[in-house]
N, C-alpha and C positions, 0 to 999 in steps of 0.2 A: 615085899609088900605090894601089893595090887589095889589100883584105884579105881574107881571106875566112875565117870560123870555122864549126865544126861541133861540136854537144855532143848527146853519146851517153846524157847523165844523162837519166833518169826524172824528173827535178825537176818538169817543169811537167808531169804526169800527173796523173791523178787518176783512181780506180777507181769503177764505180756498176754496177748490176745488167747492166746493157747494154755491160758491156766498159769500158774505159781510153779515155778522153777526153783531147785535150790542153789545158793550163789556160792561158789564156796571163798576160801578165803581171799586176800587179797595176794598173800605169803605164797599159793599154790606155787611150786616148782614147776608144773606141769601147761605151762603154756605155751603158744603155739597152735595152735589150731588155727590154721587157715582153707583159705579156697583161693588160690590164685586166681583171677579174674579179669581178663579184659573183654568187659562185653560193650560195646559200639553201639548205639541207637542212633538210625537216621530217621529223622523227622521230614515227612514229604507229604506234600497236599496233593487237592484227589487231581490236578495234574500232572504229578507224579515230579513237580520242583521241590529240591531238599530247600527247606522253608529257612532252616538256616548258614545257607551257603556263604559264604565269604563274598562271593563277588558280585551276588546278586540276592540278599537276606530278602527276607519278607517280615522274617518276626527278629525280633531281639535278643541272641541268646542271652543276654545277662537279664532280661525282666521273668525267667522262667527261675521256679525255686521248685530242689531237690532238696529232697531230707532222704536219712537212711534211717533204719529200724536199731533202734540203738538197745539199751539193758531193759528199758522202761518203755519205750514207742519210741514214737518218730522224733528223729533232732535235725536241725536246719545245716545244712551240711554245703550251700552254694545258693549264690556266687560268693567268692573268695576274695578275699582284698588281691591286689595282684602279687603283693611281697606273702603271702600265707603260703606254707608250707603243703599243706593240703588240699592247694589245688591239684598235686599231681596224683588225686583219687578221685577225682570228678572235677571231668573241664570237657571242652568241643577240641576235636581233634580230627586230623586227618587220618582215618581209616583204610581198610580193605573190606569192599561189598565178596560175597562169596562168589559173586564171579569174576575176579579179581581187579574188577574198578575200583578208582578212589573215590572215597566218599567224605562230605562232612559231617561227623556227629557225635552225639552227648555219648563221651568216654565215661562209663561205670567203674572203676577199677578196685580193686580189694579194699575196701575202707577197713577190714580190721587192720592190716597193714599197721592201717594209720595208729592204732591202739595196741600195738606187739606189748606192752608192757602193762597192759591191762589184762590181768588175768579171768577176772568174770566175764569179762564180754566173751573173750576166749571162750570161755566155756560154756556161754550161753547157746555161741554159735554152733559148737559140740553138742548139746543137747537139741535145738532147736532145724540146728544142720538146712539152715536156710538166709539168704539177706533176702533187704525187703529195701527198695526205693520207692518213693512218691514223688512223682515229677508233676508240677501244677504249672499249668500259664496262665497270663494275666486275665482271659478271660473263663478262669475257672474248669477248664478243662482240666481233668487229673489222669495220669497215668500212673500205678501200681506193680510194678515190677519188682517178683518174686524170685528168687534165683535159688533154688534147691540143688542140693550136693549130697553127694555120697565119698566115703573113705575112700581114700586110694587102692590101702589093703588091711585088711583085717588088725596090723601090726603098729599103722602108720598116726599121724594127726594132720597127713594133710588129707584136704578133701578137693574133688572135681567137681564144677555142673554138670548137672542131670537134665533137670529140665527147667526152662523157663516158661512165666504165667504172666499175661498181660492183662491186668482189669480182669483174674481168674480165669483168662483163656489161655491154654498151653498154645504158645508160640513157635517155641524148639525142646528138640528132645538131643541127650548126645546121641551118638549112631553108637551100634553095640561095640563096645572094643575101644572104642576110643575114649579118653583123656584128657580133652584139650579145653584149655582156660578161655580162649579167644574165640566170640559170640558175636554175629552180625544181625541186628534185628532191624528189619526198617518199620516205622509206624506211621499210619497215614492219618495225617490229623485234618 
């Protein structure tokens, strides 16, 4: 005996700037999709002082709020109580600049990580094959950081960046051939 069903509900939709997505279960086996990520943003004024240096701050990194691009938009994702678990996906951290000085700046790190047992979001990222941060300072300045990735390989569910988009401008691109998780972008506020 053979059954066959068909459901016309909207249920397992889900709406994001790029149209309706379908969500699939919660039950999917199939998660896992990541992009490993440690992308580094230093923040420098047109002096070219990182604004929120440890030993000589100008601004306050705990008055700035990031949100990431979550199943529906953007969710407030920092600052973090200091006993939250989740600070260790976005917090200020000591760095490496690509010329191999240290730097200090707002650590991005793989927030689905933080959600390995959420299978939609998984898959949202799957379909979607991109994060999204909004970084706002108290004086309404907003930055927009976009982080696009492609499979590893054909077979795989992990993904690498590709390129990063600041406020829709392409900032970095990977170099051909390479792989790599760990992104240094400095922005001059």
């Amino acid at each position: 005996m053979l059954v066959l069903s068909c459901n016309t509900s909207d249920d397992n939709k889900l709406n994001n700037s790029d149209g309706v997505i379908d969500q699939p279960d919660d039950d999917n086996p199939n998660i896992g999709y990541n992009m490993p990520l440690n992308l580094y943003v230093e923040f420098k004024n047109s002096d070219g002082a990182n604004i929120f240096a440890p030993h000589n701050p100008l601004e306050d990194e705990n008055s700035i709020e990031v949100n990431v691009y979550g199943e529906n938009g953007y969710e407030n994702e920092y600052p973090y109580p200091a006993t939250h678990q989740g600070r260790t996906f976005i917090r200020f951290d000591n760095g490496t600049a690509s010329d191999g000085s240290k730097v200090y700046a707002l650590r991005l790190g793989d927030y689905l990580s933080k959600y390995f047992y959420n299978s939609s979001l998984q898959e949202v990222f799957n379909i979607r094959k991109w994060l999204k941060y909004r970084i706002t300072f108290p004086d309404d300045t907003v930055y927009e950081v976009k982080v696009e990735g492609a499979l590893l390989n054909s077979n795989s569910m992990g993904y690498y960046p590709t390129r990063i988009y600041v406020n829709d401008e392409l900032k970095w691109e990977q170099p051909e051939g390479n792989r790599s998780g760990f992104v240094n972008l400095t922005i001059v506020k």
